[in-house]
C-alpha positions in Angstrom: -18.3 39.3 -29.8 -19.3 35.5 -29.2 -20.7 35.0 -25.5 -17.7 32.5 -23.7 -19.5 29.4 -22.8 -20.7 28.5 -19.0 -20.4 25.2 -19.4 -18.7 22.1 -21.2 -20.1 18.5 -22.0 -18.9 15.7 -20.5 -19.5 11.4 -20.8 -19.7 8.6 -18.9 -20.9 5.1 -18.4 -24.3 6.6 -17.5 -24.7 9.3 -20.1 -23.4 12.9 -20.4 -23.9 16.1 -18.6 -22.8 19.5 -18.3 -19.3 20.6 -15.9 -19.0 24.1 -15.5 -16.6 25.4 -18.2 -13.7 26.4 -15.7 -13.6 23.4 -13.9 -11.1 20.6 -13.8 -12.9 17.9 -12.8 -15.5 15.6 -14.7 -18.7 13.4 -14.8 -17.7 11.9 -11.7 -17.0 14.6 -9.3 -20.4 16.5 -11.2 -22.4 13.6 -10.2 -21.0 13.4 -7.0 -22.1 17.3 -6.5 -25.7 16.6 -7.9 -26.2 13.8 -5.6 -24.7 14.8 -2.3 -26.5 18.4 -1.8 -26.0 17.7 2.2 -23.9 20.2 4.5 -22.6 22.3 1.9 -19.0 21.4 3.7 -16.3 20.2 1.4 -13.5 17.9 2.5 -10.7 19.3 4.5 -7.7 20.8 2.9 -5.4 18.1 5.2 -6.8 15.5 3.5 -7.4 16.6 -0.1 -3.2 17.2 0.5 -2.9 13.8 1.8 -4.9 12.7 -1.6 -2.9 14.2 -3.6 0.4 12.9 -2.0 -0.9 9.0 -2.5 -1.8 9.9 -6.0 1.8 11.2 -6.6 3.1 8.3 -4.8 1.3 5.5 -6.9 2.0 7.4 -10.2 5.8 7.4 -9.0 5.5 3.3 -8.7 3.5 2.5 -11.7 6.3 4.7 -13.7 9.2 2.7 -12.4 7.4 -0.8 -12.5 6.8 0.1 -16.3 3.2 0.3 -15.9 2.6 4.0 -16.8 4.7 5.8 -19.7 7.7 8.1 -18.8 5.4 10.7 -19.8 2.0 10.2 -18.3 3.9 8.9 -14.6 6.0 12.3 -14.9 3.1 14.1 -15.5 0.7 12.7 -12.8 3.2 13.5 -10.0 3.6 16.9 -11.6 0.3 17.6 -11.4 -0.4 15.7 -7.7 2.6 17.2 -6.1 0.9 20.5 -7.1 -2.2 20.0 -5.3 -0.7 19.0 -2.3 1.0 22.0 -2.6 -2.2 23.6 -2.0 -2.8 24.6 -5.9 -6.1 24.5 -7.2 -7.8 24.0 -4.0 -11.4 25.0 -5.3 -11.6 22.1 -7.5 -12.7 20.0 -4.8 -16.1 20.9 -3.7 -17.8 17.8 -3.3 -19.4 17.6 0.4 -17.6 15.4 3.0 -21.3 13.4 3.7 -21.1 11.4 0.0 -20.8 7.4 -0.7 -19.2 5.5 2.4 -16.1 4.5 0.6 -15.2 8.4 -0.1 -15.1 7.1 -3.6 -16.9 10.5 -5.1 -13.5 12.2 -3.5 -11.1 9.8 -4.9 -12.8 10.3 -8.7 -12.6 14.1 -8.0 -8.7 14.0 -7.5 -8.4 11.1 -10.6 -10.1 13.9 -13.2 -8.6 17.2 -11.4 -5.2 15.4 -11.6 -5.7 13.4 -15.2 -7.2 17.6 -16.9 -3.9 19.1 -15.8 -1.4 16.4 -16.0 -2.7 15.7 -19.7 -2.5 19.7 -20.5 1.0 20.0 -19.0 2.1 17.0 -21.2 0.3 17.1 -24.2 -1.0 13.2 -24.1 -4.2 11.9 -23.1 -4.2 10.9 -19.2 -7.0 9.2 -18.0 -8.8 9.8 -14.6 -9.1 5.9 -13.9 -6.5 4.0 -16.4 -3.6 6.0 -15.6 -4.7 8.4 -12.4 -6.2 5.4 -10.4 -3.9 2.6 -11.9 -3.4 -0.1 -9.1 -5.8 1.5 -6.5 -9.2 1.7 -5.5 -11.3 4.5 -3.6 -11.7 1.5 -1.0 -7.8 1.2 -0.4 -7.1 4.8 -1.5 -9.3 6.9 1.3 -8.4 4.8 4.2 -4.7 5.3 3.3 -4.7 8.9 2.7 -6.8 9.6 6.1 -4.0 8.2 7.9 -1.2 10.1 5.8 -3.2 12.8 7.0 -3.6 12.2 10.5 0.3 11.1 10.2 1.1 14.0 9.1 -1.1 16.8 11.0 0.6 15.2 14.2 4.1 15.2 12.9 4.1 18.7 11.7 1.9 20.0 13.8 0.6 18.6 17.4 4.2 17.1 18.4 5.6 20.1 17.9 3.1 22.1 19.9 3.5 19.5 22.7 7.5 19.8 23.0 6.8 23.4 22.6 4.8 23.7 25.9 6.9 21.2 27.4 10.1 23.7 27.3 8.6 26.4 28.1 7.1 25.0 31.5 10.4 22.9 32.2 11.6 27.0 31.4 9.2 28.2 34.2 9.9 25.5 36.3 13.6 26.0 36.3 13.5 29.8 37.1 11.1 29.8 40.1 13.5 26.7 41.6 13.1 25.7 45.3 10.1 28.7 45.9 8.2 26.6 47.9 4.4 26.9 47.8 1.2 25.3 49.6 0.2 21.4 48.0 -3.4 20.5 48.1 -5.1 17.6 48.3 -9.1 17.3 48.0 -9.2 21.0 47.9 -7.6 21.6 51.4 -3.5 23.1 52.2 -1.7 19.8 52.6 1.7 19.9 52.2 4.4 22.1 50.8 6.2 21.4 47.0 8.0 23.5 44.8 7.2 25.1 42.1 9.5 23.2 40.4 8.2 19.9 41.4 4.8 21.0 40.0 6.0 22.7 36.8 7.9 19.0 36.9 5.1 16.9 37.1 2.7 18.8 34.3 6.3 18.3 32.6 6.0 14.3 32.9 2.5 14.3 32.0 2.6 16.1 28.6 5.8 13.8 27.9 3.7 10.8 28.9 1.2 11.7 26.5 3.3 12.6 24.1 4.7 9.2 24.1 1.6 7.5 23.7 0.6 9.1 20.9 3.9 8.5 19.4 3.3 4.3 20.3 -0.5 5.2 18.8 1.1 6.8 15.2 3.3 3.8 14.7 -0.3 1.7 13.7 -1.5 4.3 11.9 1.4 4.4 9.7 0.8 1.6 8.6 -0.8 1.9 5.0 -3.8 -0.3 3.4 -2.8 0.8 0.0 -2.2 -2.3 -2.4 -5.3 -3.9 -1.2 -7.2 -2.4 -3.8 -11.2 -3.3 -3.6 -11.5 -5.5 -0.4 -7.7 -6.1 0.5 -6.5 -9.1 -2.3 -4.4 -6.8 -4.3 -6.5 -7.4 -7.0 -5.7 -5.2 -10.3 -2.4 -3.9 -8.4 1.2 -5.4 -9.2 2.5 -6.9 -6.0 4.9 -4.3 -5.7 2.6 -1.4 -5.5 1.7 -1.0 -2.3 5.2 -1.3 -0.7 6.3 1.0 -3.2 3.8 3.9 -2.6 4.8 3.4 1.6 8.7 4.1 0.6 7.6 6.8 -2.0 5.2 8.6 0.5 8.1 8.0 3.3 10.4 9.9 1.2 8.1 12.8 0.4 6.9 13.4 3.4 9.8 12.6 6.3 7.3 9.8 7.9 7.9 6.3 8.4 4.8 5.2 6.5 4.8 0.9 5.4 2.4 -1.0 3.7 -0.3 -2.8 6.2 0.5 -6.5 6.6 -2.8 -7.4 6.5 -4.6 -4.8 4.0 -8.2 -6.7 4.9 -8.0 -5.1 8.4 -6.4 -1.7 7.0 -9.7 -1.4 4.6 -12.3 -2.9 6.9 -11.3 -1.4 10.0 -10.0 1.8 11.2 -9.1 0.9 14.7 -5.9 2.5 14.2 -7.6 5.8 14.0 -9.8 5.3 17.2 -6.8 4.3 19.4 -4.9 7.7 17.9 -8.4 9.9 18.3 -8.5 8.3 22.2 -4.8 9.4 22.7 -6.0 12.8 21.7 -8.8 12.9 24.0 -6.6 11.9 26.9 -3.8 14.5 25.5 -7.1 16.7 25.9 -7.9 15.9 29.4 -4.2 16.7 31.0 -4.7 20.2 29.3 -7.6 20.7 31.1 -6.5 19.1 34.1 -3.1 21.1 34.0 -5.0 24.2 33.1 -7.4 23.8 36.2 -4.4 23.3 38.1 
């Protein structure tokens, strides 16, 4: 019986090399993992979903604005909407400390999604002409770490919050008018319910629920489009509004494009207002929990 082969050949602009033979991915993403021996940590599931959902999204577009073939565009969000599914989730282990754009993570979704999107349709689907069409690992990344933080707080942190919410407004409600010793500077000051303390922990969580909620409404807003450095250059003018409405309507979020894709690319202040939001959220737990 012939040994199976460990390993397959692949090419690119530098030369070829050997994948491992069950892998999806290609010269790229093997690279990538030759380079970047650092923590041994792969990216996060959340955002290899989110990845996956903006790569659905722009094949969606390109389809309809005639840039991709019926069969190729049908393919590609086949194949994303699988991922983000949670499907073949060890074909992404390149480590989280790579190049600064997160381009070695973009490439590793582009050949992961153009090996099974080609099998399923029986046409050749490639990783950066058809995968990558319109988009660029620098407008890409920063776009799918905010579908991701989007996301992670819609489905799950907001939830939690109104969650804890009811069930002290519950608490509150049943102990009523039981009146109990209020302190002030760690001395018996004056008397409050329970009620009016369950109430105020109450007003707090909804106050920072509400400024995480004013915090999201930036961070919807999407750099994708901008391609490179923010022109749009390579990407029909169309594209990035189009992969907002597409990921809006996948997802249940009020994602838009960025009207200013230079700052959405350059910058991710959006993400450090949100991140200081949670670190206040963070501090009322404590602060509640001390109480």
């Amino acid at each position: 019986m012939a040994k199976r082969a460990t390993s397959r050949t692949v090419h690119d602009s530098m030369g070829e090399l050997q994948v491992p033979a069950a892998a999806l991915w290609g010269a790229q993403t093997q690279r990538a993992l030759e380079n970047f021996q650092i923590s041994g940590r792969p990216m996060p599931q959340r955002f290899v979903r989110a990845l996956a959902l903006v790569k659905a999204a722009g094949a969606l577009v390109n389809g309809h604005l005639g840039l991709l073939d019926r069969a190729r565009s049908d393919a590609i969000v086949e194949a994303a909407t699988a991922l983000a599914g949670g499907s073949h989730a060890d074909q992404f282990p390149v480590d989280r400390y790579q190049t600064g754009s997160g381009t070695s993570s973009n490439m590793n979704a582009n050949e992961v999604i153009a090996r099974l999107a080609g099998t399923a349709a029986g046409v050749a689907v490639h990783p950066n002409d058809h995968v990558n069409l319109g988009q660029s690992s620098n407008d890409v990344v920063p776009t799918a770490i905010r579908v991701m933080a989007a996301l992670q707080a819609a489905q799950e942190l907001l939830p939690a919050l109104r969650h804890l919410r009811k069930a002290i407004d519950a608490r509150g409600k049943a102990l009523g008018r039981q009146a109990k010793t209020g302190r002030t500077h760690l001395m018996d000051a004056m008397p409050l319910t329970f009620s009016q303390e369950f109430g105020a922990w109450s007003a707090q969580l909804e106050s920072a629920r509400m400024r995480i909620e004013d915090s999201l409404a930036r961070v919807r807003r999407l750099p994708i489009g901008g391609t490179a450095i923010g022109s749009g250059v390579n990407a029909h003018p169309k594209f990035g509004k189009g992969v907002a409405r597409a990921l809006s309507a996948a997802t249940g979020a009020k994602f838009g494009q960025a009207a200013n894709t230079f700052e959405g690319i350059a910058a991710q202040d959006d993400l450090v207002e949100l991140s200081g939001q949670y670190n206040a959220l963070a501090v009322a737990l404590m602060k509640i929990g001390n109480d």
